[in-house]
C-alpha positions in Angstrom: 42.0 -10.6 13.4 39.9 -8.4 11.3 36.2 -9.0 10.3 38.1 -8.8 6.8 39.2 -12.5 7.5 35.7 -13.5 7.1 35.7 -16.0 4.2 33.5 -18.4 2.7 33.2 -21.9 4.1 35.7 -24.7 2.8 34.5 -28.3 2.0 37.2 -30.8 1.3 35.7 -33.9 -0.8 38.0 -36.4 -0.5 41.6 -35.9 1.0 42.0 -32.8 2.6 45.3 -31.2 2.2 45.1 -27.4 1.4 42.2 -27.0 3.8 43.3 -29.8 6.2 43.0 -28.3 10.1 40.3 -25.2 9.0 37.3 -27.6 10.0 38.1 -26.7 13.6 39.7 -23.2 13.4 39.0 -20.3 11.3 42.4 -19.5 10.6 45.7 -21.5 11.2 48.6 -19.3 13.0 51.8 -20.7 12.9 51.5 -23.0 16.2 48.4 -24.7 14.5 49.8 -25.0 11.8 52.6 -26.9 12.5 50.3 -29.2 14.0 48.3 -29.7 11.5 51.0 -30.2 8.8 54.0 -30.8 10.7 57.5 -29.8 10.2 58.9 -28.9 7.0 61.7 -30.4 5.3 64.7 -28.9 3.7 65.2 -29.3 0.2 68.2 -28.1 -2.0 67.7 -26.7 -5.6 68.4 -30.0 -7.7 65.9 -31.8 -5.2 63.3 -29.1 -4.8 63.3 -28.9 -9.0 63.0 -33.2 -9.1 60.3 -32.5 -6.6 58.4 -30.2 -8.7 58.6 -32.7 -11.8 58.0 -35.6 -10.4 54.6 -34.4 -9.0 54.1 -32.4 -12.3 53.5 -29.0 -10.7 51.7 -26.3 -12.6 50.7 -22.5 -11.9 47.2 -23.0 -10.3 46.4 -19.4 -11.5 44.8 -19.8 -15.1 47.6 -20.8 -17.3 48.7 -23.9 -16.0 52.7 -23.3 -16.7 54.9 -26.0 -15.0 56.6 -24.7 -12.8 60.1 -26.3 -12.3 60.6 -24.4 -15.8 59.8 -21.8 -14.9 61.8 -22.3 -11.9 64.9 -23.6 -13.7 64.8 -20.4 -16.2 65.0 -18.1 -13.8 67.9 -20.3 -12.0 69.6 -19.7 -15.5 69.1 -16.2 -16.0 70.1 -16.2 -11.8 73.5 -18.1 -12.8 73.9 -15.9 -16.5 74.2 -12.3 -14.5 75.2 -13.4 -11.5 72.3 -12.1 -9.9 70.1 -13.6 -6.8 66.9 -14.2 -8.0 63.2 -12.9 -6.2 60.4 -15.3 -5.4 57.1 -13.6 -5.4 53.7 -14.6 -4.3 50.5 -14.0 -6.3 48.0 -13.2 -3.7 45.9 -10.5 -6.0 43.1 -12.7 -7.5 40.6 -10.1 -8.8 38.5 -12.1 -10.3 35.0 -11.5 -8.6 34.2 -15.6 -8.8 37.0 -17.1 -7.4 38.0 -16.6 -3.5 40.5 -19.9 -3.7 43.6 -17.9 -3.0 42.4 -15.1 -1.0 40.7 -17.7 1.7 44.2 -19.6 1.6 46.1 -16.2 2.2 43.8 -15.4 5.2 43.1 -19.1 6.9 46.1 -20.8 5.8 48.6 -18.3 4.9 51.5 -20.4 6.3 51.0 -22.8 3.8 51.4 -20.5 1.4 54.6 -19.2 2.9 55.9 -22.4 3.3 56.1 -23.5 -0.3 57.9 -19.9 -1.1 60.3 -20.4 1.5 61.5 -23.3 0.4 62.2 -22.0 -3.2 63.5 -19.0 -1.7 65.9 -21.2 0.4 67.1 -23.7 -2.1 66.8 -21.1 -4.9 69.1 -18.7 -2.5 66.7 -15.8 -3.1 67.1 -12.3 -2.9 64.1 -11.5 -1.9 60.6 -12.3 -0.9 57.4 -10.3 -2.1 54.1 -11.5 -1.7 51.4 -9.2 -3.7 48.1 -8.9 -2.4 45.0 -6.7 -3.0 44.6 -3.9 -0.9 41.9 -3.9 1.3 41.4 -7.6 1.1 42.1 -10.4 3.6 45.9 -11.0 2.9 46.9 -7.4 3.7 46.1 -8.0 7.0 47.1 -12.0 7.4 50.6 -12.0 5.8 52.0 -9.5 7.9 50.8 -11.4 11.0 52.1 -14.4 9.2 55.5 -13.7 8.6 55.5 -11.5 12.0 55.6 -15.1 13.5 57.9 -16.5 11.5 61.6 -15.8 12.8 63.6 -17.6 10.6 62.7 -16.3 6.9 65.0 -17.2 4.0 65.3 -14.0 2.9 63.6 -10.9 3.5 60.1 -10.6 3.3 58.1 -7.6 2.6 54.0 -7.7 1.4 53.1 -5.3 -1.4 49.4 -4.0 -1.7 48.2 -3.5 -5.5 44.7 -2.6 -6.2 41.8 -4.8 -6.8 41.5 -4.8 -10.1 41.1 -7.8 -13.0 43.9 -6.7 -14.8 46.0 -6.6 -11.3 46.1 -10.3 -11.2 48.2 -10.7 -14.7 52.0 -11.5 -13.6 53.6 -8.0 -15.5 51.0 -6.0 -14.0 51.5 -7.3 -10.5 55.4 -7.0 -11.0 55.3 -3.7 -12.0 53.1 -2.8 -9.7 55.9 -4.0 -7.2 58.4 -2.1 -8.9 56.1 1.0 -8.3 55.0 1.4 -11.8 51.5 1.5 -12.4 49.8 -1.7 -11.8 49.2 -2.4 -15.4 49.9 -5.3 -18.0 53.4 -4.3 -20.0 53.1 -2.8 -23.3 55.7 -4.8 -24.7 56.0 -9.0 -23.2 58.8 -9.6 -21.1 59.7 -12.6 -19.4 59.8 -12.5 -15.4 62.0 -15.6 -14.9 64.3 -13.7 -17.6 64.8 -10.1 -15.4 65.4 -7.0 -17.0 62.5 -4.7 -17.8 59.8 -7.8 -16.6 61.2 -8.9 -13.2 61.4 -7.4 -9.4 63.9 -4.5 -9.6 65.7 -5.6 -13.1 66.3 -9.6 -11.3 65.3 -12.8 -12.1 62.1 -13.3 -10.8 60.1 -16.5 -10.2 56.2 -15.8 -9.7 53.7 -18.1 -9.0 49.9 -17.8 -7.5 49.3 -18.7 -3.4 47.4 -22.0 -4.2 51.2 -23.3 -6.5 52.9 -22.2 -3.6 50.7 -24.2 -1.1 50.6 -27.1 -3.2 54.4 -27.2 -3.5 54.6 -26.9 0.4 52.2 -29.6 0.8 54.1 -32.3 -1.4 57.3 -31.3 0.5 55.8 -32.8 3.3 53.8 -36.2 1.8 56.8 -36.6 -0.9 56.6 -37.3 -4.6 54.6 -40.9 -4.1 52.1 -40.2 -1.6 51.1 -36.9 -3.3 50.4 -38.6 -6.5 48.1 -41.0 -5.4 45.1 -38.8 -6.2 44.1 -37.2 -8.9 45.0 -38.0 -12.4 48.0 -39.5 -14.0 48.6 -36.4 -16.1 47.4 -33.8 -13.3 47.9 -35.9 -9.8 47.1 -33.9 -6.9 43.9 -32.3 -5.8 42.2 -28.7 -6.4 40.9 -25.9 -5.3 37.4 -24.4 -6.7 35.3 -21.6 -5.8 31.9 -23.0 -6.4 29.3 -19.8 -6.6 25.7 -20.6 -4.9 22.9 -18.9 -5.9 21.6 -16.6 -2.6 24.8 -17.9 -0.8 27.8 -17.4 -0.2 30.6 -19.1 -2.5 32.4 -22.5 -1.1 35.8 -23.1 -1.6 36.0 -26.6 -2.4 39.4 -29.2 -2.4 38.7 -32.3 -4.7 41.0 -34.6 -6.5 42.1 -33.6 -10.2 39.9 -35.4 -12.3 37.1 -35.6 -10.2 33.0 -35.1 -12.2 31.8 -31.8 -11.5 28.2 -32.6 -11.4 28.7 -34.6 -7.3 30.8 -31.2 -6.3 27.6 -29.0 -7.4 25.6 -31.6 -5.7 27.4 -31.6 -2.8 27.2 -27.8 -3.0 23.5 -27.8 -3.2 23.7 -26.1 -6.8 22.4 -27.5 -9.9 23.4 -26.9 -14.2 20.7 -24.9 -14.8 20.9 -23.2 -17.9 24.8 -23.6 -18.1 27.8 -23.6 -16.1 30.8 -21.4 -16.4 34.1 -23.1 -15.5 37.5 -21.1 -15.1 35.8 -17.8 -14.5 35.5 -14.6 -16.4 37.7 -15.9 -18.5 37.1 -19.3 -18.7 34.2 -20.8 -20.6 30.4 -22.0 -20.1 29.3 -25.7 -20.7 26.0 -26.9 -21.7 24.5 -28.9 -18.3 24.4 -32.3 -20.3 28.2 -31.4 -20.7 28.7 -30.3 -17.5 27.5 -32.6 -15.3 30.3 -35.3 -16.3 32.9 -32.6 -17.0 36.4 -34.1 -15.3 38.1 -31.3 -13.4 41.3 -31.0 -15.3 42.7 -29.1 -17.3 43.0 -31.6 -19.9 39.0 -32.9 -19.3 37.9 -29.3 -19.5 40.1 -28.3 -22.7 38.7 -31.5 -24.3 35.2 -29.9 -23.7 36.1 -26.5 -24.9 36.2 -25.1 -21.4 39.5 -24.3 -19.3 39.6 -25.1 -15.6 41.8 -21.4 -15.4 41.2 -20.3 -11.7 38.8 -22.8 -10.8 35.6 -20.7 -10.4 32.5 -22.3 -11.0 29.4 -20.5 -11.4 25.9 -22.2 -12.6 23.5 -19.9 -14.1 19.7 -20.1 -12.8 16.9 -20.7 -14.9 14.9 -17.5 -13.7 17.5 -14.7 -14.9 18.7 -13.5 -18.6 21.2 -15.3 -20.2 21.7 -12.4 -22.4 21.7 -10.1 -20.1 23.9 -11.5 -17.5 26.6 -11.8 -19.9 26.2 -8.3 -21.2 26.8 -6.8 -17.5 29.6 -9.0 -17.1 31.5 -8.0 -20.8 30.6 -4.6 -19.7 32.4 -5.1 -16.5 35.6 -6.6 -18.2 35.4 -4.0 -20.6 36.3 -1.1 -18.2 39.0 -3.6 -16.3 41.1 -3.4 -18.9 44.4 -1.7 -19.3 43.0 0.1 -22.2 46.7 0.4 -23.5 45.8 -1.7 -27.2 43.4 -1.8 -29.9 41.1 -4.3 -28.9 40.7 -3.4 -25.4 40.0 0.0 -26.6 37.7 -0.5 -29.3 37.4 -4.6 -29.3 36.1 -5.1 -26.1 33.9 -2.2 -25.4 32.5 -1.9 -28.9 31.4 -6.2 -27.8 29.5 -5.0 -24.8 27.5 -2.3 -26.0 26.5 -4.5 -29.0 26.0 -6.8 -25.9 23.9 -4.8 -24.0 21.4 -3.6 -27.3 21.3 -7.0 -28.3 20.1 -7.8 -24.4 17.6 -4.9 -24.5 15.9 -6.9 -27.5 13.2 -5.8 -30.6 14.5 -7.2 -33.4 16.3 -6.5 -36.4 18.6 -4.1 -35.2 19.8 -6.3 -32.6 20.3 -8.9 -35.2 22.8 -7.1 -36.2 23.9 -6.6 -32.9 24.8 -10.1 -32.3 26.7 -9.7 -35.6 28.3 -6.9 -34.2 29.2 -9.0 -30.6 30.7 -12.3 -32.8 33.0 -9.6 -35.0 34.3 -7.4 -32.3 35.3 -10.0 -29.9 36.7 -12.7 -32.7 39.0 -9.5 -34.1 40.1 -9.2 -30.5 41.3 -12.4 -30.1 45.6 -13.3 -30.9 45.7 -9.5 -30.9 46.2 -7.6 -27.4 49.4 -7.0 -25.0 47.9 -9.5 -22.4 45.3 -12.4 -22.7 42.7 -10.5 -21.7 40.7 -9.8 -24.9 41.4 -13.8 -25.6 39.9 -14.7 -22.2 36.8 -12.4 -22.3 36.4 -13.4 -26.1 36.4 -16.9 -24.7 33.9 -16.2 -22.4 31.3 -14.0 -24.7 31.6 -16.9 -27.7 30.6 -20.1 -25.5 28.2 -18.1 -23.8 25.9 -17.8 -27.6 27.0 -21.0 -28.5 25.5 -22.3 -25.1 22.5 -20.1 -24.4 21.7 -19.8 -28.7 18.5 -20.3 -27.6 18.0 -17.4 -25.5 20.3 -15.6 -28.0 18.0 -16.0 -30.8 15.1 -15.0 -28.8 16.6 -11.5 -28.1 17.9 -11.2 -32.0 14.6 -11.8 -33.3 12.5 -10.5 -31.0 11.4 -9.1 -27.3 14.1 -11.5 -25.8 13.6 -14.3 -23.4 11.1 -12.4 -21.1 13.6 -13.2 -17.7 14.5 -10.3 -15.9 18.5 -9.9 -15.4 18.6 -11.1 -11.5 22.4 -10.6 -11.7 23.3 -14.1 -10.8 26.9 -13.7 -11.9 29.3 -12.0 -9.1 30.4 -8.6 -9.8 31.9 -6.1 -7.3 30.0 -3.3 -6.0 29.3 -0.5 -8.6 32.8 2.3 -7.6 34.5 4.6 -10.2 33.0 7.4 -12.4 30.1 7.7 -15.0 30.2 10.4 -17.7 26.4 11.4 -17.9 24.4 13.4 -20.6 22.0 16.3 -19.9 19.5 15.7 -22.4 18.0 19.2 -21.6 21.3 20.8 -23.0 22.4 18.6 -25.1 22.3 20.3 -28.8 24.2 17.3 -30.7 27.4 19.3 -31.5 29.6 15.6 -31.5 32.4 17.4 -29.9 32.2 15.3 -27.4 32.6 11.7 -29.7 36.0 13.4 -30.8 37.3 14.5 -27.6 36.7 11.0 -25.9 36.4 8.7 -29.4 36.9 5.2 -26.6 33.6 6.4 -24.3 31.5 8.2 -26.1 29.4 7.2 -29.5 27.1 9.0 -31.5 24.3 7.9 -32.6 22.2 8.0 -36.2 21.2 11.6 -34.9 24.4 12.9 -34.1 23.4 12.4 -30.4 25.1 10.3 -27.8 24.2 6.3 -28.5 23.9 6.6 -24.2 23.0 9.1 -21.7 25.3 7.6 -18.7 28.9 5.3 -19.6 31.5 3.9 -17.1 34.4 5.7 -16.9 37.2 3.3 -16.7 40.9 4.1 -15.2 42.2 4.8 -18.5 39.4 7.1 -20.3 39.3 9.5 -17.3 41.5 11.9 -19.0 39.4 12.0 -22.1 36.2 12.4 -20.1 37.5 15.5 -18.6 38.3 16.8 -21.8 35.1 15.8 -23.0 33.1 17.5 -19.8 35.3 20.6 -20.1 34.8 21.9 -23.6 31.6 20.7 -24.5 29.9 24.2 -25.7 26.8 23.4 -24.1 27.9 22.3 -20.8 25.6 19.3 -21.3 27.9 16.3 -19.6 29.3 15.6 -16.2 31.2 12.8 -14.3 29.6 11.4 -11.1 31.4 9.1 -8.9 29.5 5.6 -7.6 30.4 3.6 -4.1 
């Protein structure tokens, strides 16, 4: 295998089930496997949907949607048009905090077959499609995965989308399968239902790698023995990426309902000046909060936070608050799909009000934070996907729970920390558009040609002198570079 296979560590604290076996090998082929987890049973549809139930089984991807309706809807739409359904696989996870799923795809990826087989078997599939994100682990460990698997349900094939935030949402990874471009859908349409929001026009049942590993591993205990951890209302265990500062991340297995505060002990991490749970578009928790915080979804949504993907990061008291959140709204900003109003005005008009209240000197950036709180809260309930609603999630507890640091930057210099970038982010890639100061004559051309990137400023004058060029503003930045009459902007590409 690949160097690409090289993962984080996993810690199981308590019953290891997900990460049972990779204390002693790196990776589980299917020979190890089965002797780690033993054989797996056959289930038909009525028992594999009790199964589901009885266990209550929800999407371990962010949502938290059960899953035997899901299941059962697509079975219906299956039965209504006489059509054989598809079971995919959402390997994508491009969320820079969280590794959960692509550590399961590349140590335990049978696992994560296992569970999809069996829906594909009792569900009589069509077809089988696991997505994964090109150039990450999976592409390389599913092929050799189902390679040594002989006796597949159904066909199999692995589809490669790019790693993007945006991939990860279910119509964006469908269409990405159906060869459109990997992007949310304009308009919301059901994948269990088929049509214009399933695989190929079928009824299509999608769920993330850890769902599928989880339903493979209560195949095998059964519905009593794999309620016997966790909670009543959430039984089972998870899996959570827990980010350590100077480290690598640990991908942790606990029991639902278990305090957060022992895992970042156990993890060597402290609260520090908060903790974000769920990801980039989960929500941060003040440490006298977090340290009891039950991991659930239920414990978490009864704290404001969400357990979403289960990434964990802790901020450190020697960077920025302020800062650190600005780089990462800045970041979620040019991930979007850019195809609605408030990803193309909401969400970058909330980092750049970000990023002046960051910079710090006073009144104007008291009206920045204004600025931040209106941009993101008219985002929210508004866009074709939940990203605006998860990043405005993320931007309002972050100034509820660093206000401090907040009003230090509002109303004056700022907090003094320099911004150590202690929250994960992928390697600078893409285009900036960049001014040349010495030509530039303020003709504003350029703010009409490319209204979403460029803004002028009380002068007349690009606000900036260098802006991120995401997917969906390339065109206008080439129209922008192209007929500016002084021939003062170009685009450079980064990575």
């Amino acid at each position: 295998m690949s160097t690409a296979l090289e993962l984080p560590q996993v810690r199981p604290l308590g019953p290891a089930r997900l990460t049972a076996g990779l204390d002693r090998r790196r990776r589980l082929d299917l020979g190890a496997h089965t002797h780690v987890h033993g054989p797996l049973p056959h289930f038909e549809r009525e028992g594999l949907l009790a199964l589901a139930d009885r266990i209550g089984l929800r999407g371990r991807g962010g949502a938290g949607f059960p899953f035997a309706r899901k299941a059962r809807a697509a079975l219906a739409a299956a039965d209504r048009t006489d059509a054989r359904l598809v079971v995919v696989v959402n390997g994508t996870e491009g969320e820079p905090p969280s590794v959960k799923d692509r550590m399961l795809l590349a140590r335990a990826p049978h696992l994560v077959l296992d569970g999809a087989c069996l829906a594909a078997a009792a569900f009589g599939a069509e077809e089988l499609v696991i997505g994964v994100a090109a150039g990450g682990p999976g592409e390389i460990s599913i092929p050799a995965a189902l390679a040594e698997r002989p006796d597949l349900p159904c066909p199999a094939r692995t589809v490669c989308l790019p790693e993007r935030f945006v991939a990860g949402e279910s119509g964006a990874l469908i269409r990405g399968v159906n060869g459109l471009p990997v992007l949310p859908p304009p308009l919301k349409a059901r994948a269990a239902d088929g049509g214009t929001g399933g695989v190929r026009r079928r009824p299509t049942l999608l769920s993330n790698a850890e769902t599928w590993a989880q339903l493979a591993v209560a195949a095998r205990l059964g519905p009593d023995a794999y309620i016997a951890v966790g909670t009543i209302a959430e039984p089972g265990t998870v899996l959570l990426t827990v980010n350590r500062p100077a480290a690598d991340p640990l991908v942790v297995e606990v029991s639902a309902g278990t305090r957060l505060g022992p895992v970042l002990d156990s993890c060597g991490v402290t609260a520090g000046e908060g903790v974000l749970v769920g990801g980039y578009h989960g929500a941060w928790l003040h440490p006298r909060d977090a340290v009891d915080a039950p991991l659930s979804r239920a414990g978490l949504d009864g704290l404001g936070g969400t357990l979403g993907a289960g990434a964990i990061v802790a901020l450190p008291a020697d960077t920025c608050p302020v800062g650190e959140i600005a780089r990462v709204a800045a970041w979620l900003a040019a991930e979007s799909a850019g195809q609605c109003g408030p990803c193309k005005r909401g969400l970058p008009d909330a980092a750049e009000a970000l990023a002046a209240l960051a910079a710090g000197a006073g009144a104007a950036e008291s009206d920045a934070l204004e600025e931040v709180r209106r941009a993101v809260t008219a985002a929210q309930g508004r866009g074709a996907c939940a990203h605006p609603d998860g990043t405005a999630r993320f931007v309002l507890s972050a100034l509820d729970v660093f206000a401090r640091d907040v009003a230090a930057h509002a109303s004056g210099p700022g907090c003094g920390r320099p911004v150590r970038g202690a929250l994960p982010l992928p390697r600078a890639e893409g285009a900036r558009l960049e001014v040349d100061w010495s030509r530039c004559a303020g003709h504003g051309l350029c703010a009409v040609l490319a209204p979403d990137l460029i803004r002028l400023g009380p002068h007349g004058y690009p606000a900036q002198n260098s802006m991120p060029v995401a997917a969906w503003q390339e065109h206008e930045a080439g129209r922008a570079v192209n007929q500016c009459p002084a021939l003062a902007l170009q685009i450079r590409q980064r990575g």
